[in-house]
Structures are given as C-alpha cells and as structure tokens.
C-alpha positions in Angstrom: 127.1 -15.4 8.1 123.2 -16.1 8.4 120.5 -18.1 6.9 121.7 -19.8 3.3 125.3 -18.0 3.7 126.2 -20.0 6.4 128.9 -22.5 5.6 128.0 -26.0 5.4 131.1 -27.6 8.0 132.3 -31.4 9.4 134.0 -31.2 12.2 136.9 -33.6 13.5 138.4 -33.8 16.7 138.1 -35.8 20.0 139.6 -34.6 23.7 138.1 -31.6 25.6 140.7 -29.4 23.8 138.1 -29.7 20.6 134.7 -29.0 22.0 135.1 -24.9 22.4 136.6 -25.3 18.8 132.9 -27.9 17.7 131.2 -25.2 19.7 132.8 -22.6 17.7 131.7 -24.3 14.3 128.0 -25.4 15.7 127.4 -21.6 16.1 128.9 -19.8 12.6 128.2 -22.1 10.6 125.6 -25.5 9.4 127.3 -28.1 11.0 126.3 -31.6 9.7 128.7 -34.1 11.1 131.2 -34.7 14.1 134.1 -36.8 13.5 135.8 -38.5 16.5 137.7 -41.2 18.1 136.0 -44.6 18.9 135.6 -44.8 22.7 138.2 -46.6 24.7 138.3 -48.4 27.8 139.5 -46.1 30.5 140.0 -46.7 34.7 140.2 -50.1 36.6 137.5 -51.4 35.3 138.2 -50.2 31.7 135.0 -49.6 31.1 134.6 -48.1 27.3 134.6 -43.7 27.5 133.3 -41.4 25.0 135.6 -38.7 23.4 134.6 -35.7 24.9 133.8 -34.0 21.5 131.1 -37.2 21.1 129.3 -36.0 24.3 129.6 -32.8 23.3 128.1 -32.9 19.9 125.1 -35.1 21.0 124.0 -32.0 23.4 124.4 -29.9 20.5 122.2 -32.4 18.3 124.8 -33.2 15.8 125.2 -36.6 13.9 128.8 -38.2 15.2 130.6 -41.0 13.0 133.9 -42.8 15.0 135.5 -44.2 12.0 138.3 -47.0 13.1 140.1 -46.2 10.0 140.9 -43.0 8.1 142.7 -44.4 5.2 140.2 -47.4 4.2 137.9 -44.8 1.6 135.1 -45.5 3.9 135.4 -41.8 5.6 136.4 -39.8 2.7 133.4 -41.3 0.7 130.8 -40.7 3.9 131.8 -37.0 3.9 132.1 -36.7 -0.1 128.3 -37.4 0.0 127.7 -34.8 2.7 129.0 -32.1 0.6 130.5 -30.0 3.2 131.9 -26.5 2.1 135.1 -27.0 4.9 136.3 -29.9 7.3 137.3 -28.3 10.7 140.4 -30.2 12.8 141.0 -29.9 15.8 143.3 -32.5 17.7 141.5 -35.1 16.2 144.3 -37.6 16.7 145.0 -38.6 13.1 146.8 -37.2 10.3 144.0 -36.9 7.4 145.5 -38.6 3.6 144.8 -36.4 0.5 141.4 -38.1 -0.3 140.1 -36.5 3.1 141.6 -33.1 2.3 140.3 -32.6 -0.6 136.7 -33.6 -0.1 135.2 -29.6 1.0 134.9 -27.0 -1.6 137.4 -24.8 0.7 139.8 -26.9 1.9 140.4 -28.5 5.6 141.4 -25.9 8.3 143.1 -27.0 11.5 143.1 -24.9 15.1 146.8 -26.0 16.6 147.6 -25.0 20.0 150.9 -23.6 19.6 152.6 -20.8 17.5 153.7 -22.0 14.3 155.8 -23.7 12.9 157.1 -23.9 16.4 156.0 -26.7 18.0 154.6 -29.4 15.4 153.2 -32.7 16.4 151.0 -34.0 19.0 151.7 -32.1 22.4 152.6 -28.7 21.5 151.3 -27.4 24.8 153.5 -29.7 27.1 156.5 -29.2 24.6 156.3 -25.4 25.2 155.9 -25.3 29.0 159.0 -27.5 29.6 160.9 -25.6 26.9 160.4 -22.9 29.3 158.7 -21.0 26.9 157.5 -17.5 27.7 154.8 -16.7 24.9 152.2 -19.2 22.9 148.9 -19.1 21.4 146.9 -21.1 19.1 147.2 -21.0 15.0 144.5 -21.5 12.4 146.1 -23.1 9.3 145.0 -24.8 5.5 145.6 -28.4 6.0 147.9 -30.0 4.0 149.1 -33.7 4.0 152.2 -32.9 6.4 152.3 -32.8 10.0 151.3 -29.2 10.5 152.8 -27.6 7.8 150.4 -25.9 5.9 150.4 -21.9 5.6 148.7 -20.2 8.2 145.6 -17.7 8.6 145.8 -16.6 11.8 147.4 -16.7 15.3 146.2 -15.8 18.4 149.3 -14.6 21.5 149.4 -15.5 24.9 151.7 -15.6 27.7 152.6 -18.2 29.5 152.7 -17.5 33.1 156.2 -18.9 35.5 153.9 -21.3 37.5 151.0 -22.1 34.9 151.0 -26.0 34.5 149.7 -28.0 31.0 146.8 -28.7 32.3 146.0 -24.9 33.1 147.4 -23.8 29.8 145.4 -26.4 28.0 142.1 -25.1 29.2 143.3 -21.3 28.3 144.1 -22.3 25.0 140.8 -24.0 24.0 138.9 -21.2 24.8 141.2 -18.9 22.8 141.1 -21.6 20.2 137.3 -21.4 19.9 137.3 -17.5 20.2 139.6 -16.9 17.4 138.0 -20.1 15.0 134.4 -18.6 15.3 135.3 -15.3 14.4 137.3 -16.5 11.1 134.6 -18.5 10.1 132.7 -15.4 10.2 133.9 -14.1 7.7 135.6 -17.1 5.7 136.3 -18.0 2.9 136.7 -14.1 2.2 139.9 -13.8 4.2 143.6 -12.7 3.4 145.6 -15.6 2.2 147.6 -17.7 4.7 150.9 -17.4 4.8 153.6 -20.4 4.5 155.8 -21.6 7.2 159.3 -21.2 7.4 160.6 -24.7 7.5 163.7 -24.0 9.1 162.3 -22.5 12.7 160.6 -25.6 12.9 160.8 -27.6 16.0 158.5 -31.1 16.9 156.4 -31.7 19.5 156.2 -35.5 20.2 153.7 -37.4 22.8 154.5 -37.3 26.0 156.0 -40.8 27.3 155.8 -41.9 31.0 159.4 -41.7 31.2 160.2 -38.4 30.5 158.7 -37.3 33.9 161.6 -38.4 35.2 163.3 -35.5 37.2 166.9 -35.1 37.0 167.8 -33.4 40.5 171.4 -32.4 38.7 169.5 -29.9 36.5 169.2 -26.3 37.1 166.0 -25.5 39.4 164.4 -23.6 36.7 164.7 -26.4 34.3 162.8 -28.3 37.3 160.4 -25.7 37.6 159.7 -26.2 34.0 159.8 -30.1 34.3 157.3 -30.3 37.0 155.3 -27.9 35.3 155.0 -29.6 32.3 154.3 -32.6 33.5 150.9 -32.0 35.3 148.3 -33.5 34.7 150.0 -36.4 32.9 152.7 -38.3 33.3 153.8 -35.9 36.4 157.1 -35.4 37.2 158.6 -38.3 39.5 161.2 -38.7 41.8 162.1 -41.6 44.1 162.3 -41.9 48.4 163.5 -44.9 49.6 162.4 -46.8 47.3 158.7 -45.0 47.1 157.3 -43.6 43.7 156.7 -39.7 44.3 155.1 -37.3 42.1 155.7 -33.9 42.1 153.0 -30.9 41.5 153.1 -27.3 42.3 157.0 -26.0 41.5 158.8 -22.7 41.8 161.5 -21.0 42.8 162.4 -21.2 46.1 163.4 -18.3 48.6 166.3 -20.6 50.1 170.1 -19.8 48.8 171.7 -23.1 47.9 174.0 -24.0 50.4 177.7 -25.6 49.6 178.3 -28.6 49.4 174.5 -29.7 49.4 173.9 -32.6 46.8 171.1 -32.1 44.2 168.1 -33.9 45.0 168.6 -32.9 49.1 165.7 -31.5 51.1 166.8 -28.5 52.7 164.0 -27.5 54.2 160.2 -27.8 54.5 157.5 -25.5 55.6 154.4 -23.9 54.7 155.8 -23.3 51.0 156.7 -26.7 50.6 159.9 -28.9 50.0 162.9 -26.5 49.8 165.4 -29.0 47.5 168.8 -28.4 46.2 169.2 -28.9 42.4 172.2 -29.1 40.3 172.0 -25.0 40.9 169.7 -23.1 42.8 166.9 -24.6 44.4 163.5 -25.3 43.8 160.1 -25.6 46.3 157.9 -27.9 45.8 153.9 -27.4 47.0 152.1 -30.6 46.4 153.5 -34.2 46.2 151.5 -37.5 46.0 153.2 -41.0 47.0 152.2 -44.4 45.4 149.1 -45.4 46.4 148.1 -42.2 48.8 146.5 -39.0 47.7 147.7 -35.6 46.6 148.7 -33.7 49.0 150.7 -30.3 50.9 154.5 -31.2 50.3 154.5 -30.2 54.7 152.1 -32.9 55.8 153.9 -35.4 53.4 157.3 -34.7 55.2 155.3 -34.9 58.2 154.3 -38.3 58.0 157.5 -39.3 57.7 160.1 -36.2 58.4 163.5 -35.4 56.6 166.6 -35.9 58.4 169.4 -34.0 57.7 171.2 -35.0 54.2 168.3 -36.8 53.1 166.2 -36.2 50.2 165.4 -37.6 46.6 166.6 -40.4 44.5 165.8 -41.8 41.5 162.2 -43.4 41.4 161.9 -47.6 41.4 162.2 -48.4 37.3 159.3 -50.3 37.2 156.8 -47.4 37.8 158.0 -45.0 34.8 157.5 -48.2 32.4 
C-alpha cells in the first residue's frame, strides 16, 4: 500500500519479541500509536526499565501510551478517538475485552509464535522446545476475546534445530514474525479468509515458573536435552552439588554408553565436551554450567575447580533457590 492507501494501525506489544513485528507495521502501513507495558523495576537496584517496544517506537517517532489498565474504558476510548483501521498484537501481555477488539474498522490481528492451535497461552516458544518439538513457526490470527482462539490467516514453518535453546528460537521467530506480518499487511484487508481452529488439537502454553527448571536426573537424556534446552535463558535448568545451586546450559547427547549399574544424576566423565552424566536412560553432556554466585562457564573448568570423584554427581538443588 502507498500514500492515502496505507492503513491507519495501533500497535500493542512490549518485549523484544514485538519490535520486528512494530517495525513491520511502522513500514506498511500509518502507524499512530504504540501500546505497551508500564516500565518496571528490573536488577538490584530495581531501577524502573522501559519495554523494549517503548524504546523502540520512540526511535521510530511514534506516540507510546502504557495504560495500567485495559479494562477501565480509559484505553478503548483513547484508541476509539484515533480511528485506526486495525490494532496489531503482538505479546503484549494482556488479553484485550471486546470493547478493545472492536474499536478498528478491520478487526485486531495477533502475530503468535507458535503453530496454532498448538501451543496457546503465554510461552509458546519454551512449551515447544521442551515438548521436544521438531517443527514451529509463527501464526497471524483475527483476534477474538479467547486466549488465542481466533481463525487464522497465515503461518509461517520452521524447524527447530536438536540443540537450539528458547532464547535462540525466540530471536528466529521475531524476525520471521515481522517478515510474514509486513507482507500481509501488504496486501490486507484483501486477503483469503482465516480459517478456524480445531479446538480439539489444542494444547496450552503456561508461564514459565522457577520451579519447573528443576531437572529430574531419572528422566530419559533426551527429555534432559529438551529440559535444559528449554530452559535457557530463564529460569535455566538446575540441579544441586553438595548443597550448591547449579545451572545447566548447553545440552546434548552424549557419545558415552550408559554404563550398569550407574545411578542417574552420576558424572561419568568430563572433558572437552563437557559433563558426561548418566540419566534415568542414556546419557547426556552438558557444555556450560554456572554455580551460585560465580559466572557461566565450560562444564571442564567447573569440575576442575573442584573435580568429580568416582560415584559422585548431581542431586537435587537446595529448595530455597527454585522458590
């Protein structure tokens, strides 16, 4: 679209997932507003953070409103008087009421990083790499007043690769996001239908708490792989040494047979690769590790510091730190 065409389009989102999606909008079509989170207090010193879709749409020169509320009529009248032809979502954070939705002339679309209706909710991203998942993608839907429900446009595919971690996925899928949202805005609203959801393949994606990171040394090593994988950046996957708080980063499979007899959790070995540990079967290597209060590091020079005997390995970490 060009010149008087061009769409007239709020956008609403708030982590760095959203701004190649903003980015997206800011280029196809008149964007007049960016909706975001308040900033929150972030680090030791908590001092207060802006969303990174605030900082975002300030270098592009776009007016940004952080409501508090969503539900007070405040927001739904402020964009009523903007006028805006379609309200673009991306992980905003909040689920919009009706009087939100039905402000633009076309509806509210939503860019969700997952391959619907698999993988509703809040982390679809996280949810797929520790399902072990082997395929994903993002999904441009209507909006409707459910938790990602409405009929969908169009989906973009994308493997997921056996060692690619949340955090690496993430970044892959806001670009693909953003690729695939400007070119349907290109050429909406003139675009095929969407096409409903069928309720019954769909599974949830919940937030991430601390202490599902958690690792269960009785579980298959490719269910470890997964865990650790899914994990990083945040919560990580943790695991306890006498009595120390480790996090885990950098899983795969290892080259290592399991031995008899070894119990899960047991360090079999540890070289350039990393921690060789026995699982409930198989085992799994582990590259990186980071101990309470120390730095991220080669799994090697953390046994170095303080070596593996024979037998010895992991345990569950001290309660208080997955709380």
């Amino acid at each position: 679209m060009s010149g008087s065409s061009r769409l007239r389009a709020v956008f609403m989102g708030s982590p760095d997932f959203a701004v190649p999606s903003l980015e997206a909008v800011a280029r196809t079509c008149e964007l007049v507003l960016a909706v975001t989170q308040p900033d929150k207090p972030a680090g030791r010193g908590r001092k207060l953070l802006p969303p990174a879709v605030k900082e975002a749409a300030q270098r592009l020169g776009v007016p940004v409103s952080q409501p508090v509320k969503v539900r007070d009529g405040t927001l739904a009248a402020q964009l009523q008087a903007l006028e805006p032809d379609v309200i673009v979502v991306t992980a905003y954070g909040r689920i919009l009421p009706r009087p939100i939705l039905e402000v633009p002339r076309h509806g509210c679309i939503n860019v969700h990083a997952s391959l619907l209706p698999r993988w509703r909710g809040a982390a679809p991203i996280q949810r797929a790499v520790l399902a072990g998942d082997r395929e994903t993608g993002v999904a441009i839907m209507q909006m409707e007043e459910g938790l990602d429900t409405g009929p969908v446009f169009r989906e973009a595919r994308t493997p997921i690769e056996p060692e690619e971690t949340s955090g690496e996925l993430f970044l892959r899928l806001a670009t693909l996001g953003g690729d695939l949202l400007a070119a349907f805005l290109g050429e909406f609203p003139e675009v095929p239908p969407p096409t409903p959801q069928d309720p019954s393949l769909a599974t949830l994606a919940p937030m991430l708490r601390k202490e599902e990171g958690v690792v269960d040394w009785t579980w298959s090593s490719g269910h470890v792989i997964d865990h650790v994988r899914g994990m990083d950046p945040w919560p990580a996957a943790v695991t306890g040494r006498e009595g120390l708080f480790i996090k885990l980063y950098r899983a795969g499979p290892s080259s290592l047979a399991r031995p008899d007899g070894a119990r899960p959790g047991e360090v079999l070995a540890v070289d350039r690769a990393g921690l060789h540990v026995a699982c409930g079967e198989g085992v799994v290597r582990i590259a990186e590790v980071q101990a309470a209060g120390a730095k991220r590091m080669p799994a090697q020079a953390f046994a170095a510091g303080k070596p593996f005997k024979r037998g010895e390995g992991f345990s569950a970490p001290p309660r208080a730190e997955t709380e």
